[in-house]
Structure formats: structure tokens, C-alpha cells
C-alpha positions as CSV (number, residue, x, y, z in Angstrom):
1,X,-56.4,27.6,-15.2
2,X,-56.8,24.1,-17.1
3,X,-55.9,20.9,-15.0
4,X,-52.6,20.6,-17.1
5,X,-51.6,23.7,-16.3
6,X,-52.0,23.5,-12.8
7,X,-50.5,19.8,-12.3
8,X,-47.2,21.7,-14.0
9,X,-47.1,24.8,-11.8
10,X,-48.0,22.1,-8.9
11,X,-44.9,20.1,-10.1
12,X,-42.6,23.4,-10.7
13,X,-43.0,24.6,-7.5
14,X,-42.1,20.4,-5.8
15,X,-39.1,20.9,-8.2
16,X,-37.9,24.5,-7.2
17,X,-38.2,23.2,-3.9
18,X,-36.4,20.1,-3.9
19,X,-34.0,22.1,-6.2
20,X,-33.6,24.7,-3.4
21,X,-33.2,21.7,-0.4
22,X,-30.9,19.9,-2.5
23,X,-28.8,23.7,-3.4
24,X,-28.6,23.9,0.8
25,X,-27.5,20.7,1.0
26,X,-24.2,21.4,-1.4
27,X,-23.1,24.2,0.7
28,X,-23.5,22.2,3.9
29,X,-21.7,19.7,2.4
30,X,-18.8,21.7,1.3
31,X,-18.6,23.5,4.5
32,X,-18.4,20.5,6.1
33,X,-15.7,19.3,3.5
34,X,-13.9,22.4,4.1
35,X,-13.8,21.6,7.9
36,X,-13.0,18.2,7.6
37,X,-9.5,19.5,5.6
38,X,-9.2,21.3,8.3
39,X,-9.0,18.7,10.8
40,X,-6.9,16.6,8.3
41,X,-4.4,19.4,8.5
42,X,-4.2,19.7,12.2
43,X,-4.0,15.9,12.3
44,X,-1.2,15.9,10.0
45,X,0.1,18.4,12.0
46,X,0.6,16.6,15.1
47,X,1.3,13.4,13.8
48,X,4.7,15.0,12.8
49,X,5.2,17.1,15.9
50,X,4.6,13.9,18.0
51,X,7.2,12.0,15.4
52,X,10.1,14.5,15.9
53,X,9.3,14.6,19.4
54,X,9.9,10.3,19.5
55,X,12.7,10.4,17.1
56,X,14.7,13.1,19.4
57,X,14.0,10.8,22.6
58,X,16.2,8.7,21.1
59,X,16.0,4.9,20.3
60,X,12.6,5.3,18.3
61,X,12.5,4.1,14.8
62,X,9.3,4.8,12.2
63,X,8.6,1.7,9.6
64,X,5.2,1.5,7.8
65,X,3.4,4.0,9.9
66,X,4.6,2.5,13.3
67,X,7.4,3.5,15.6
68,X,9.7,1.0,17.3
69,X,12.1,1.0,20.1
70,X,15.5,-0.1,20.1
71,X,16.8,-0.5,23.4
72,X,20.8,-0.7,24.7
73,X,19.9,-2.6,27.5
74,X,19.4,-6.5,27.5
75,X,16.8,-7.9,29.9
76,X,14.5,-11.3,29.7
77,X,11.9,-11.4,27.8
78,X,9.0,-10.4,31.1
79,X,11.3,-7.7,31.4
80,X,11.7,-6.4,28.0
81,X,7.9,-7.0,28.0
82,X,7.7,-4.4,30.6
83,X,10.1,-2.0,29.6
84,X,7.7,-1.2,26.5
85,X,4.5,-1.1,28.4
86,X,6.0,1.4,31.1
87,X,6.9,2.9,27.5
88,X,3.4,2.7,26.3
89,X,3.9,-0.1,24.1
90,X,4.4,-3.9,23.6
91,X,7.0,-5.9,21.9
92,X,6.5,-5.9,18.1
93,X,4.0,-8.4,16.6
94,X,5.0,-9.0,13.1
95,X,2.7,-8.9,10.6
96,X,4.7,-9.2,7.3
97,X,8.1,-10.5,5.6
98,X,9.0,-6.8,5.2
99,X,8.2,-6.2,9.0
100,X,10.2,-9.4,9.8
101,X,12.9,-7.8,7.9
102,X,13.0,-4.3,8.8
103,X,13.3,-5.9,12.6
104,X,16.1,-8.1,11.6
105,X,18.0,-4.6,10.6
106,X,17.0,-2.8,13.5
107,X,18.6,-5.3,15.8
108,X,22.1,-5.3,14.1
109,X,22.3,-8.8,14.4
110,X,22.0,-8.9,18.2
111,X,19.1,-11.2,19.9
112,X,15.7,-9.1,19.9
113,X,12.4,-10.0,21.6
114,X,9.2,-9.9,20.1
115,X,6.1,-10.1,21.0
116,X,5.8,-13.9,20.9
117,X,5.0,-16.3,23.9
118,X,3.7,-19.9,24.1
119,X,3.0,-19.3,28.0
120,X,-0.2,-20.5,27.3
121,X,-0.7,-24.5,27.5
122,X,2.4,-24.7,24.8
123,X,0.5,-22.7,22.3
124,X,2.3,-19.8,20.3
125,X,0.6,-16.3,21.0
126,X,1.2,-13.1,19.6
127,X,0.9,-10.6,22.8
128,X,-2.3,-10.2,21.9
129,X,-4.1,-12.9,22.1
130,X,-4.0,-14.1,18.6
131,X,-2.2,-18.0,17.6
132,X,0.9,-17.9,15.5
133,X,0.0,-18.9,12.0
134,X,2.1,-19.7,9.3
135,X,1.3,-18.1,6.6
């Protein structure tokens, strides 16, 4: 066999094999695609069965992927404060105009707290940790 020759069958074989490596990899990446759908699904899943189980406690309202709590009672705001962390929560920290909005519905014109305290040396802080800006 000539030199050419055997430099191409040397190079035919480095291709089928890196044709072969790279076929193995396309299944494992489809199987893994095909998993992570899965999972996708079962996370969609229980993001709704965890919504309808909120929304029939009653007082919990979804906006832009987060739920809020409206309650009946009127307290301070340390006690309010601790109302929605025995909750699992915190008083809202509003991040937009449409937040500040949707919270000025919610509230039906009554006085609502939100997560807003200048408790620390006069300075505004959002609940957690960060300053007020005003932006």
C-alpha cells in the first residue's frame, strides 16, 4: 500500500470514529432532552397544583409569577411583618410601576404595608436589605 493510501485509510478510520463518538453523543443528548421535558412537565405540574392549592386558602392573589396575600385583618407594620413570615413570606418589595399598581388594586383603597422600613439610621430599606432608589 502507497503512503497516500495509507494516510487516507489512517484518516477514514479517525473520521468513522469521531463520526461514531459524535453519533453516541446525539442520542445522549436527546435522551437527556427527552428527560429534561419530562421534568419541565412535572414542574409545570406542581407549580399549578401548588397554585390552586393557594388560591383556595383564600386571600392569595397571583401577579407576574408571584402570589400575594391580602389580609382582613389590620395590624402595625412589625405585626403585619410577622403575619407573612409565619406565612412563609415577607411584605411585598416592589419592583415596578405595574407591581406598584397591581398593589394599589389589591388593597381597595385601604392602607397596605409593604415591605419598606427606614429602621436603619433613617435610611429607606427594602426588607431585604437593599436602599430605596428612585428610579
Amino acid at each position: 500500500m502507497s503512503c497516500s493510501n495509507h494516510t487516507l485509510s489512517v484518516d477514514t478510520e479517525q473520521l468513522q470514529i469521531k463520526y461514531n463518538n459524535l453519533v453516541k453523543e446525539k442520542g445522549q443528548l436527546e435522551n437527556n432532552y427527552i428527560e429534561l421535558g419530562k421534568v419541565r412537565d412535572q414542574l409545570w405540574k406542581e407549580k399549578d397544583e401548588l397554585q390552586n392549592r393557594l388560591s383556595s386558602t383564600g386571600g392569595w392573589i397571583s401577579f407576574s409569577s408571584s402570589l400575594y396575600f391580602r389580609s382582613t385583618e389590620e395590624k402595625n407594620w412589625t405585626e403585619s411583618r410577622q403575619d407573612c413570615r409565619d406565612r412563609g413570606a415577607d411584605l411585598v418589595i416592589i419592583k415596578s410601576r405595574e407591581e406598584q399598581a397591581f398593589i394599589e388594586i389589591l388593597s381597595c383603597g385601604k392602607s397596605a404595608w409593604i415591605g419598606l422600613s427606614d429602621g436603619h439610621r433613617g435610611r429607606w430599606k427594602w426588607v431585604d436589605g437593599t436602599p430605596l432608589t428612585t428610579e
